[in-house]
HTML snippet that shows the backbone in 3Dmol.js (N, CA, C, O; Angstrom):
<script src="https://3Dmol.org/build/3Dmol-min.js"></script>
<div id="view" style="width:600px;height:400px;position:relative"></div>
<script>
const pdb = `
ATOM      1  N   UNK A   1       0.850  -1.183   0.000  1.00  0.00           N
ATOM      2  CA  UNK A   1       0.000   0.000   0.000  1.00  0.00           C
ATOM      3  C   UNK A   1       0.889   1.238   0.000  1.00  0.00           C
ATOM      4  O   UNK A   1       1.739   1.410   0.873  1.00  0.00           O
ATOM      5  N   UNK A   2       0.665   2.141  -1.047  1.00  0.00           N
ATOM      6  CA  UNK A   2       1.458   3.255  -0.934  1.00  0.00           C
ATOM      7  C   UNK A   2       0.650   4.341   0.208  1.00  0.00           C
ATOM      8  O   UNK A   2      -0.547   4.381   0.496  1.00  0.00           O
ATOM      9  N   UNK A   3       1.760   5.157   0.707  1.00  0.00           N
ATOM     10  CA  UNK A   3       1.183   5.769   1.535  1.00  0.00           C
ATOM     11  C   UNK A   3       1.033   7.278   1.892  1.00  0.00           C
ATOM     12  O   UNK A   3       0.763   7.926   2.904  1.00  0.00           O
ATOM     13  N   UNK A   4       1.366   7.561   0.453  1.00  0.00           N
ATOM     14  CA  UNK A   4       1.110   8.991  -0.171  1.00  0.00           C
ATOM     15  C   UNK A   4      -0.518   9.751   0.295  1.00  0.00           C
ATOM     16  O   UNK A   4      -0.777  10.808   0.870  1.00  0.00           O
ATOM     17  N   UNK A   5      -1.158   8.946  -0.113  1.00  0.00           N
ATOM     18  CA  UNK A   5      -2.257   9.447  -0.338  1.00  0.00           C
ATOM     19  C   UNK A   5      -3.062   9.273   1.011  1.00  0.00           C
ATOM     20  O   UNK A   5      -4.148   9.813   1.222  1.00  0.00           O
ATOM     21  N   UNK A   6      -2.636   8.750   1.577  1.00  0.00           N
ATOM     22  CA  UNK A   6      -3.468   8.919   2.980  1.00  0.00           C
ATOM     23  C   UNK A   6      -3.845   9.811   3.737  1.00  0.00           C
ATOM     24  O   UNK A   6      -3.056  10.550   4.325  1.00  0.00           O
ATOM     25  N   UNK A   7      -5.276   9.892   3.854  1.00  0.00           N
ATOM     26  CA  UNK A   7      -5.863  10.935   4.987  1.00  0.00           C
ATOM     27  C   UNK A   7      -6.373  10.257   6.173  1.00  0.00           C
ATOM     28  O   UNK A   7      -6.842   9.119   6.155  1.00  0.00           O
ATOM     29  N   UNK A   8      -6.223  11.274   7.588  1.00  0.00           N
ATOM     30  CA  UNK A   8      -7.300  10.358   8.847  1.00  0.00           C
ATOM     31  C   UNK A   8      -8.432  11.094   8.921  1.00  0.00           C
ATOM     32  O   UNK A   8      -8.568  12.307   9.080  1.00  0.00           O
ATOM     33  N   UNK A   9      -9.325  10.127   8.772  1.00  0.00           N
ATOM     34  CA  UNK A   9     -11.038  10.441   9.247  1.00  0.00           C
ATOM     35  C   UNK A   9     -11.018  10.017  10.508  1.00  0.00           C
ATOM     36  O   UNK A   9     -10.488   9.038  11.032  1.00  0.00           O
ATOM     37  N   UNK A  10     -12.017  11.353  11.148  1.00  0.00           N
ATOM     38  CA  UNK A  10     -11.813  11.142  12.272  1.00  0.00           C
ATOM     39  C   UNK A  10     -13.811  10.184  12.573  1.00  0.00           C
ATOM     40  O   UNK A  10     -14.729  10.169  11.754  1.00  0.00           O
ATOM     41  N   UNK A  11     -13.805   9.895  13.227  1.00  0.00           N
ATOM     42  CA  UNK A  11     -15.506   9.177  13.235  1.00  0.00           C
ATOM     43  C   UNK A  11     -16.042   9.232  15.301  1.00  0.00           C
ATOM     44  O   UNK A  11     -15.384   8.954  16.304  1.00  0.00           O
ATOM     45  N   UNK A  12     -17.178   9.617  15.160  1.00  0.00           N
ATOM     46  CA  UNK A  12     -17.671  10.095  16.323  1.00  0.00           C
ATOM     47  C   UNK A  12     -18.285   9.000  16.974  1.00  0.00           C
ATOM     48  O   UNK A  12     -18.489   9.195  18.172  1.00  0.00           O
ATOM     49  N   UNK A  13     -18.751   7.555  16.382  1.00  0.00           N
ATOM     50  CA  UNK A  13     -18.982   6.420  17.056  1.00  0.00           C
ATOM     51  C   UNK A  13     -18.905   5.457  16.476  1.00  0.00           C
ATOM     52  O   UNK A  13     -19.293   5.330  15.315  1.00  0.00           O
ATOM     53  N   UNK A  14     -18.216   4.280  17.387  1.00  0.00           N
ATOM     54  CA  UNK A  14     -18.582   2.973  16.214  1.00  0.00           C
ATOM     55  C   UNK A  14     -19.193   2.422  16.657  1.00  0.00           C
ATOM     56  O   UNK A  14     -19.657   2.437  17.797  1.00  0.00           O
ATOM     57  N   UNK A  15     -19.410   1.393  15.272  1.00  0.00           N
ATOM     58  CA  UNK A  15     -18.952   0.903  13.833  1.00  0.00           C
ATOM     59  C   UNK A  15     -19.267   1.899  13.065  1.00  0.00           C
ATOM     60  O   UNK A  15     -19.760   2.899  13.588  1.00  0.00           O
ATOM     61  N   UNK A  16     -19.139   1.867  12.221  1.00  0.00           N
ATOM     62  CA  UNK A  16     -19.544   3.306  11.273  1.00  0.00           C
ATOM     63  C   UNK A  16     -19.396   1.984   9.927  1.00  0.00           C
ATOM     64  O   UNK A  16     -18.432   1.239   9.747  1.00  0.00           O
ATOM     65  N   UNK A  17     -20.714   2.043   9.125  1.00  0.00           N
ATOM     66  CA  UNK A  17     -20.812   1.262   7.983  1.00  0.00           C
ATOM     67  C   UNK A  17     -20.425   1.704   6.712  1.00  0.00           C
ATOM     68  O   UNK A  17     -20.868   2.669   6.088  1.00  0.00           O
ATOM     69  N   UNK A  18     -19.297   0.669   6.293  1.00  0.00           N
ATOM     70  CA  UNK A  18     -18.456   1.593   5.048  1.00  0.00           C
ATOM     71  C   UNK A  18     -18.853   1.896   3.825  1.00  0.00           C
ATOM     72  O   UNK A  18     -17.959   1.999   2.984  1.00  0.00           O
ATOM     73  N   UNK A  19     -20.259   2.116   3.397  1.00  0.00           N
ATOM     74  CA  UNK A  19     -20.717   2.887   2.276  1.00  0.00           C
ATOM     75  C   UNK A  19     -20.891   4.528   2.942  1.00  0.00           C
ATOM     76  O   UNK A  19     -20.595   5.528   2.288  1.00  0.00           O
ATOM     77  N   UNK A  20     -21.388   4.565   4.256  1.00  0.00           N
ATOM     78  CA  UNK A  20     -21.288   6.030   4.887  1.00  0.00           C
ATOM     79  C   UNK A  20     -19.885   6.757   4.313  1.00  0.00           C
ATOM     80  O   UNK A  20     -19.698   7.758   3.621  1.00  0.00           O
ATOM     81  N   UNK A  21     -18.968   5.748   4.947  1.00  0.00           N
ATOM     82  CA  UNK A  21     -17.819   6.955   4.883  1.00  0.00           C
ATOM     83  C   UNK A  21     -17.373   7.182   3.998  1.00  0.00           C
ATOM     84  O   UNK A  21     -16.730   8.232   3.985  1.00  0.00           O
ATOM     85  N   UNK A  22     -17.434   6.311   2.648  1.00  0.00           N
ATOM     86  CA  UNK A  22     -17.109   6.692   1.348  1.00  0.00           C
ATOM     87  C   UNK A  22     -17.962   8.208   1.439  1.00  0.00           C
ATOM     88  O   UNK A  22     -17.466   9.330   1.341  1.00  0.00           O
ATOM     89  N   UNK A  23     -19.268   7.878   1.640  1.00  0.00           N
ATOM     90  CA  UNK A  23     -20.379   8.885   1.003  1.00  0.00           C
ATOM     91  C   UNK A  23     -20.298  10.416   1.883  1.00  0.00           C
ATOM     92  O   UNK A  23     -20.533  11.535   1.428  1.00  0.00           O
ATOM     93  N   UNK A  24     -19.952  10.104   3.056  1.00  0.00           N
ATOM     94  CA  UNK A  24     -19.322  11.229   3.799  1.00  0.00           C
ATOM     95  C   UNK A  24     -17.924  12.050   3.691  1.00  0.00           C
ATOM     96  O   UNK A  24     -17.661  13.214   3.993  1.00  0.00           O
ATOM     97  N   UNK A  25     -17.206  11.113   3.201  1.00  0.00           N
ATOM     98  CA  UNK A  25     -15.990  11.809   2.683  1.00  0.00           C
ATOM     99  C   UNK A  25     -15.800  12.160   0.988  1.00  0.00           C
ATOM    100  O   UNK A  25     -14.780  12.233   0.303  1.00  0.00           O
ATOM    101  N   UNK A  26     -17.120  12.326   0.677  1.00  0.00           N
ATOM    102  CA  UNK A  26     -17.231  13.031  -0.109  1.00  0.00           C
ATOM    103  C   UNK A  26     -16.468  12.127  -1.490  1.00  0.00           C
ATOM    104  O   UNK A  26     -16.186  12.911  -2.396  1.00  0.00           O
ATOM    105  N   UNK A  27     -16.075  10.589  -1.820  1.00  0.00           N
ATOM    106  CA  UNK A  27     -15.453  10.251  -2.755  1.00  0.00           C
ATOM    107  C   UNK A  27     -16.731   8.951  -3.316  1.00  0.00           C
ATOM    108  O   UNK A  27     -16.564   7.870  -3.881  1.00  0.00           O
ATOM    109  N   UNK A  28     -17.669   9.483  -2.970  1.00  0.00           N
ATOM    110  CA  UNK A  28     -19.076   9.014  -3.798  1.00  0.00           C
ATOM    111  C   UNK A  28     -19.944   9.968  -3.854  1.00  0.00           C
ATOM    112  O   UNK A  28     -19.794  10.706  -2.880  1.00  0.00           O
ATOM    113  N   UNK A  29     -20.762  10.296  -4.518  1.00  0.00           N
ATOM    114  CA  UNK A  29     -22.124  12.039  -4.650  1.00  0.00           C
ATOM    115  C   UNK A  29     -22.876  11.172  -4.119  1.00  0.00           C
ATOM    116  O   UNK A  29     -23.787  11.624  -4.813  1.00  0.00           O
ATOM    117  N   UNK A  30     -23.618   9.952  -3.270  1.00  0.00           N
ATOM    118  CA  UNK A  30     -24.502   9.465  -3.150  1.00  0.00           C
ATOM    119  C   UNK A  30     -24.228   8.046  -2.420  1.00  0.00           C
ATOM    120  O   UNK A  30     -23.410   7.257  -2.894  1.00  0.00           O
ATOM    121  N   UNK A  31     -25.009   7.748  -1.157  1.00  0.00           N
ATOM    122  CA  UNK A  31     -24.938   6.256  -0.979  1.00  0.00           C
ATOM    123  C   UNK A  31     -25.000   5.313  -1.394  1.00  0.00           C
ATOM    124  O   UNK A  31     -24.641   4.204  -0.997  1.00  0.00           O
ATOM    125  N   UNK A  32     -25.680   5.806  -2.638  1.00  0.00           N
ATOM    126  CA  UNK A  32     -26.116   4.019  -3.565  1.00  0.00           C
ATOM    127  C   UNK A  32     -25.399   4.484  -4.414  1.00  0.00           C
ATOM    128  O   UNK A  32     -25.522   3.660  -5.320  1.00  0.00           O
ATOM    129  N   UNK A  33     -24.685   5.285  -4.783  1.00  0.00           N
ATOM    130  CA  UNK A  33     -23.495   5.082  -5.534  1.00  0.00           C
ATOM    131  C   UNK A  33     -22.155   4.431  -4.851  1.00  0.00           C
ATOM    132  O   UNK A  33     -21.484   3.587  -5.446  1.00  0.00           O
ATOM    133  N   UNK A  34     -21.785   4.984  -3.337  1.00  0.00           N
ATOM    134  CA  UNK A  34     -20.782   4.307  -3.075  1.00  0.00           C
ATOM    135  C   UNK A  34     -21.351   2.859  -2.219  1.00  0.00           C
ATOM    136  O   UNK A  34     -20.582   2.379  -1.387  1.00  0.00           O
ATOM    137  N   UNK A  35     -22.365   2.360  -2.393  1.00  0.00           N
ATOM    138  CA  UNK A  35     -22.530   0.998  -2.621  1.00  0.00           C
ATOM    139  C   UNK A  35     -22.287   0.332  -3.897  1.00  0.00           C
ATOM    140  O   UNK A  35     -21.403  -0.520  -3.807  1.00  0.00           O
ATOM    141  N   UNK A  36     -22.932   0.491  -5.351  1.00  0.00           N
ATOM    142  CA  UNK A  36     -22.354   0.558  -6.466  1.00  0.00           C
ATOM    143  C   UNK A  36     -20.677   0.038  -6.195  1.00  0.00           C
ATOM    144  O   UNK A  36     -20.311  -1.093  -6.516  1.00  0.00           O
ATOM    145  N   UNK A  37     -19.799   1.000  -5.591  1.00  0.00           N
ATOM    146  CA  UNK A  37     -18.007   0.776  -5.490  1.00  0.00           C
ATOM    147  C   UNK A  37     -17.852   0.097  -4.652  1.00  0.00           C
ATOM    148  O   UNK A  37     -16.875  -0.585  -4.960  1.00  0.00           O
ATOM    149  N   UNK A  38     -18.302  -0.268  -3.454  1.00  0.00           N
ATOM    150  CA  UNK A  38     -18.045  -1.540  -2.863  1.00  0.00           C
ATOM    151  C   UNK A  38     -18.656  -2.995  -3.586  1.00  0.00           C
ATOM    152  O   UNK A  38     -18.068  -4.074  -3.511  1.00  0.00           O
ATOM    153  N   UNK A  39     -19.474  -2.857  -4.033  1.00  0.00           N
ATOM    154  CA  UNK A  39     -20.590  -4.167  -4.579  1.00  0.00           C
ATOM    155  C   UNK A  39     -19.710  -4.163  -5.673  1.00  0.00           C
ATOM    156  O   UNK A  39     -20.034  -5.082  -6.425  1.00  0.00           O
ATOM    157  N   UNK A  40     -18.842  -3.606  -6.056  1.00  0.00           N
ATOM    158  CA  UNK A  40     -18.391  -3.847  -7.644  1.00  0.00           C
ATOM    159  C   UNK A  40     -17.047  -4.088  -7.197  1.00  0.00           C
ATOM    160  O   UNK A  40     -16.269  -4.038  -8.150  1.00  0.00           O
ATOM    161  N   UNK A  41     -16.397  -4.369  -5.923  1.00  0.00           N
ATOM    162  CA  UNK A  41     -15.129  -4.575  -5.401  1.00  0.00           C
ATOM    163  C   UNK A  41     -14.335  -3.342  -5.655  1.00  0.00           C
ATOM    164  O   UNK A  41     -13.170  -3.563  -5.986  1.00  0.00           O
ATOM    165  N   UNK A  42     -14.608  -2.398  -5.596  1.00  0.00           N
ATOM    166  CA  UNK A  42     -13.618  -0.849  -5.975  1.00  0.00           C
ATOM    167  C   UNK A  42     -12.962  -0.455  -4.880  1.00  0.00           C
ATOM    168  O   UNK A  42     -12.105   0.413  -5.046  1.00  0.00           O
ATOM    169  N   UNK A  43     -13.244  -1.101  -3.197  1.00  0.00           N
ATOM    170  CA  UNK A  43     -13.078  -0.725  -2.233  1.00  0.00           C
ATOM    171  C   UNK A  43     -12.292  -1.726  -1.733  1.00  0.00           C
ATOM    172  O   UNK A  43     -12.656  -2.902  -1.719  1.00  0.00           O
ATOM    173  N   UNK A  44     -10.897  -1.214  -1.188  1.00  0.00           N
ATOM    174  CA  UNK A  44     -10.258  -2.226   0.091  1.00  0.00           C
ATOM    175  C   UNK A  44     -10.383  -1.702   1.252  1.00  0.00           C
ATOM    176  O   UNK A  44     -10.854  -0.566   1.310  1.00  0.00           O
ATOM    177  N   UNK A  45      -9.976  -2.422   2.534  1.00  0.00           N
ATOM    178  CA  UNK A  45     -10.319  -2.541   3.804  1.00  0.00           C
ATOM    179  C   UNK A  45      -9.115  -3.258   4.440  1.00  0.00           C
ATOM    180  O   UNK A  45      -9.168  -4.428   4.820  1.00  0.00           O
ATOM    181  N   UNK A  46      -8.177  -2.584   4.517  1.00  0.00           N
ATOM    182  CA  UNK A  46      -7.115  -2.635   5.405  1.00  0.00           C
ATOM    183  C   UNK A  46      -6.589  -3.916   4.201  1.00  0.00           C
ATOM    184  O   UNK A  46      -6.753  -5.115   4.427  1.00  0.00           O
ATOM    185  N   UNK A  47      -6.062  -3.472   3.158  1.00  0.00           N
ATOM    186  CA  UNK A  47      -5.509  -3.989   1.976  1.00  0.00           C
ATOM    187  C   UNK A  47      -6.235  -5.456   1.051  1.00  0.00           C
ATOM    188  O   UNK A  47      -5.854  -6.069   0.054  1.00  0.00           O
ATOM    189  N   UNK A  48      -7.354  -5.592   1.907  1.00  0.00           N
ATOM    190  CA  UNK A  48      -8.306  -6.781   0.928  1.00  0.00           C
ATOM    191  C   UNK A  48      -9.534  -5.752   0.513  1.00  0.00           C
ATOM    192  O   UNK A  48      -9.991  -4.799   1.144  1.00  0.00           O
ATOM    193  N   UNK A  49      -9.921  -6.320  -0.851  1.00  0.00           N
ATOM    194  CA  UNK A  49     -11.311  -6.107  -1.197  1.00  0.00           C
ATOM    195  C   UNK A  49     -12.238  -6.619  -0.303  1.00  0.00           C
ATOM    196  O   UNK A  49     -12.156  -7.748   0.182  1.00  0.00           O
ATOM    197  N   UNK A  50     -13.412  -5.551   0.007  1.00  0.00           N
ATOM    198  CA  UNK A  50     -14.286  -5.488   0.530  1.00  0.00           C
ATOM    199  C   UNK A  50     -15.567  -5.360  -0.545  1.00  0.00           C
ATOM    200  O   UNK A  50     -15.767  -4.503  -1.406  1.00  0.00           O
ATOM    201  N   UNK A  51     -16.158  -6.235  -0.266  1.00  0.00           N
ATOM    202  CA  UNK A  51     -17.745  -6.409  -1.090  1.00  0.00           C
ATOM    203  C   UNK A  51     -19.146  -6.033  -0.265  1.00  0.00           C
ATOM    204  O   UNK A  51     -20.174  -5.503  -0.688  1.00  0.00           O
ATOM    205  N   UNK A  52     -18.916  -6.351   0.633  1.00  0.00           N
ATOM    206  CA  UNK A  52     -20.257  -5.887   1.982  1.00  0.00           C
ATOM    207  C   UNK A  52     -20.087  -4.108   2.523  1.00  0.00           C
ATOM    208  O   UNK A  52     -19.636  -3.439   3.453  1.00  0.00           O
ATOM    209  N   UNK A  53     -20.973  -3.928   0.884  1.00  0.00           N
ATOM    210  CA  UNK A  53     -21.195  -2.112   1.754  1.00  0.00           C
ATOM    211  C   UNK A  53     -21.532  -1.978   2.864  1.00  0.00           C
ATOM    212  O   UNK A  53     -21.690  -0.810   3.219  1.00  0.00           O
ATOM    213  N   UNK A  54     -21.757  -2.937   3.765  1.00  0.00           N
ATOM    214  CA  UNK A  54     -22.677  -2.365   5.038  1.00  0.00           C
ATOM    215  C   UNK A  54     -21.403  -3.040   6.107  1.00  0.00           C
ATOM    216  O   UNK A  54     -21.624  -2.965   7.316  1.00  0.00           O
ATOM    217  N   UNK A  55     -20.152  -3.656   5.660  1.00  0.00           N
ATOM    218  CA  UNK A  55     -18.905  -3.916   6.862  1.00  0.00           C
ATOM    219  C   UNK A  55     -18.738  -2.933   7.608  1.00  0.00           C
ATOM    220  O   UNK A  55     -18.747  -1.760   7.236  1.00  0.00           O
ATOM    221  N   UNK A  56     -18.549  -3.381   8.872  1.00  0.00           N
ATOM    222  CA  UNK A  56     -19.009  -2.383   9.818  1.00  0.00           C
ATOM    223  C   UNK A  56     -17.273  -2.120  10.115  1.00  0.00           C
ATOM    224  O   UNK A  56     -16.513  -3.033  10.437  1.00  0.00           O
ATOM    225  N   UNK A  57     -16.801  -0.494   9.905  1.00  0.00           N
ATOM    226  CA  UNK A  57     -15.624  -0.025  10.254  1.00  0.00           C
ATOM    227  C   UNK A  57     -15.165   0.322  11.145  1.00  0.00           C
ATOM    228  O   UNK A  57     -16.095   0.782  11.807  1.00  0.00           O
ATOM    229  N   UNK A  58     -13.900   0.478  11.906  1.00  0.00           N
ATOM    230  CA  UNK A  58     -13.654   0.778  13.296  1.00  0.00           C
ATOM    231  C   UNK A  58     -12.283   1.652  13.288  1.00  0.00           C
ATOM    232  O   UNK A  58     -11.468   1.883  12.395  1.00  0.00           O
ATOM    233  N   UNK A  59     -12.364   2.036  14.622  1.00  0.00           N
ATOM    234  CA  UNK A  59     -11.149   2.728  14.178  1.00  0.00           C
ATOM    235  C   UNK A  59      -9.801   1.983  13.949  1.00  0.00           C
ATOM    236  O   UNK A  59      -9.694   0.844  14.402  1.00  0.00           O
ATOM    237  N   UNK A  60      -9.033   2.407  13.447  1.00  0.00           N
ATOM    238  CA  UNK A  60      -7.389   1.858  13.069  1.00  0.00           C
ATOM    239  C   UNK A  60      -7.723   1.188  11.413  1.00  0.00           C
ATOM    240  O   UNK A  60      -6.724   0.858  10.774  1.00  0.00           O
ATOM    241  N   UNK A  61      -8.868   1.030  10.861  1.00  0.00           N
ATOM    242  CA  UNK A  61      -8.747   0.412   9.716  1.00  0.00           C
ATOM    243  C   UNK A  61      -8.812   1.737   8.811  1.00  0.00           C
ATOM    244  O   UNK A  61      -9.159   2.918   8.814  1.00  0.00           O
ATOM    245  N   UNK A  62      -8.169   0.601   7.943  1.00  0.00           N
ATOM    246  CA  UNK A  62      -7.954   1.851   6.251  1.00  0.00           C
ATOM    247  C   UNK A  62      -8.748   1.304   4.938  1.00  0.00           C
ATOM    248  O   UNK A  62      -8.946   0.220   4.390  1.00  0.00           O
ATOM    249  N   UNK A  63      -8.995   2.301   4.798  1.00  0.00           N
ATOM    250  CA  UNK A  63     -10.081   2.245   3.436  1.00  0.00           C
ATOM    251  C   UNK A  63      -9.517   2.519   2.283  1.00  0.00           C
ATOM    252  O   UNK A  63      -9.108   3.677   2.200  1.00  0.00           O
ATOM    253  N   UNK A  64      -9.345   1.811   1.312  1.00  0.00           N
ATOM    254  CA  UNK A  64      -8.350   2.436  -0.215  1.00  0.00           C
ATOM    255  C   UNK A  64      -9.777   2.421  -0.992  1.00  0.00           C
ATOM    256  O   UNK A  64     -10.660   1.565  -1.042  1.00  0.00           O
ATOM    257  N   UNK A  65      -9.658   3.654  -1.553  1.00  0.00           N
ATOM    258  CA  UNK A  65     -10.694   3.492  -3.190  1.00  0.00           C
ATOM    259  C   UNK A  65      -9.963   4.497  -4.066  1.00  0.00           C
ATOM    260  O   UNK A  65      -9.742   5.573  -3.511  1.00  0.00           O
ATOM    261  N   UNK A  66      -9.526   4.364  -5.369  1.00  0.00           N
ATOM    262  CA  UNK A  66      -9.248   5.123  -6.287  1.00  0.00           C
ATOM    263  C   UNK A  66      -8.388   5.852  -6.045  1.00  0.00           C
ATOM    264  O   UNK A  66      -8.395   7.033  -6.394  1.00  0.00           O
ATOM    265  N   UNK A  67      -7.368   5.236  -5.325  1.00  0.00           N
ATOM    266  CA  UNK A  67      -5.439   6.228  -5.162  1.00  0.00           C
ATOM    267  C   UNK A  67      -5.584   6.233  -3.797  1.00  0.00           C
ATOM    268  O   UNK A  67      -4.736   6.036  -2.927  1.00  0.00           O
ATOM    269  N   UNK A  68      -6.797   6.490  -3.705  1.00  0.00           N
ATOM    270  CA  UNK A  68      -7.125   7.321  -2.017  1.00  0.00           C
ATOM    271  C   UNK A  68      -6.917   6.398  -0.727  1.00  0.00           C
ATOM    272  O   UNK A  68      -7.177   5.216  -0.952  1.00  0.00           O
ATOM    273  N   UNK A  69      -6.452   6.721   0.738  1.00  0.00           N
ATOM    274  CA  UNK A  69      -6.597   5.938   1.671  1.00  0.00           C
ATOM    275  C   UNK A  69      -7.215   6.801   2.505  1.00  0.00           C
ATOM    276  O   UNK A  69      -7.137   8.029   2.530  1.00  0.00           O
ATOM    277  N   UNK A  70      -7.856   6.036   3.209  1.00  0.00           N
ATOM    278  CA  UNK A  70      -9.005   6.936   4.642  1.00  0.00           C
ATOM    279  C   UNK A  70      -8.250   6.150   6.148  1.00  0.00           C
ATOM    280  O   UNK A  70      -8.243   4.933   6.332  1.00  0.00           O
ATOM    281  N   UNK A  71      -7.873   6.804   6.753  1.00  0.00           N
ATOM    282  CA  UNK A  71      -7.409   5.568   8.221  1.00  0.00           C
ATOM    283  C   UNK A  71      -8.247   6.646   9.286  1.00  0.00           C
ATOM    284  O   UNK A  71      -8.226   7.829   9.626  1.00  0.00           O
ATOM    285  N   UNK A  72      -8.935   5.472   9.536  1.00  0.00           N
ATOM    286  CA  UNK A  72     -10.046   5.946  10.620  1.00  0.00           C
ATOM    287  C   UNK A  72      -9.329   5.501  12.008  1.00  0.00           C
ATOM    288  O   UNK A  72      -8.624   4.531  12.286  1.00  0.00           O
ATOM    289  N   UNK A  73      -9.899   6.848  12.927  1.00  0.00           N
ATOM    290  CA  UNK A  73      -9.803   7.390  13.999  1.00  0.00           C
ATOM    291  C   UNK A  73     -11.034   7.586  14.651  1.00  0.00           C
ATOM    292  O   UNK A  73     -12.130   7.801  14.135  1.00  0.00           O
ATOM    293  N   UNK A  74     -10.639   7.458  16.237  1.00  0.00           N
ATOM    294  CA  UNK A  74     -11.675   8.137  17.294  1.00  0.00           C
ATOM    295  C   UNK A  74     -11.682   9.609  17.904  1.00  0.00           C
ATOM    296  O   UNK A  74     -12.559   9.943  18.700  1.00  0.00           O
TER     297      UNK A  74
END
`;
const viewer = $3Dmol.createViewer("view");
viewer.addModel(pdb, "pdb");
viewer.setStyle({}, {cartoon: {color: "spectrum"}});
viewer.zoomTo();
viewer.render();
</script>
């Protein structure tokens, strides 16, 4: 995993379900679009593809979609 591109999201409770935070961090216009990128495998989860838009995220994991990394925080 390169580690250029990494940002930390910070998240106010968990689990936090990972079509939200795509759709909250603004790298989907819509929830059922960034279901669409998980359901279509576009999304990793601490370096595996993730298929279950609704995997429930926590903090310390990282989210890759499209260059991008998210490493969630409390």
């Amino acid at each position: 995993m390169e580690t250029n591109n990494i940002r930390s999201v910070k998240i106010t409770r968990e689990p936090v379900e990972l079509y939200k935070i795509l759709k909250f961090e603004n790298l989907a216009a819509s929830g059922g679009e960034a279901k669409h990128f998980v359901a279509d495998g576009l999304v990793t989860v601490n370096g595996k593809v993730e298929t279950r838009k609704r995997n429930k995220i926590y903090s310390g994991d990282v989210i890759g979609f499209n260059g991008d990394f998210l490493k969630i925080e409390t």
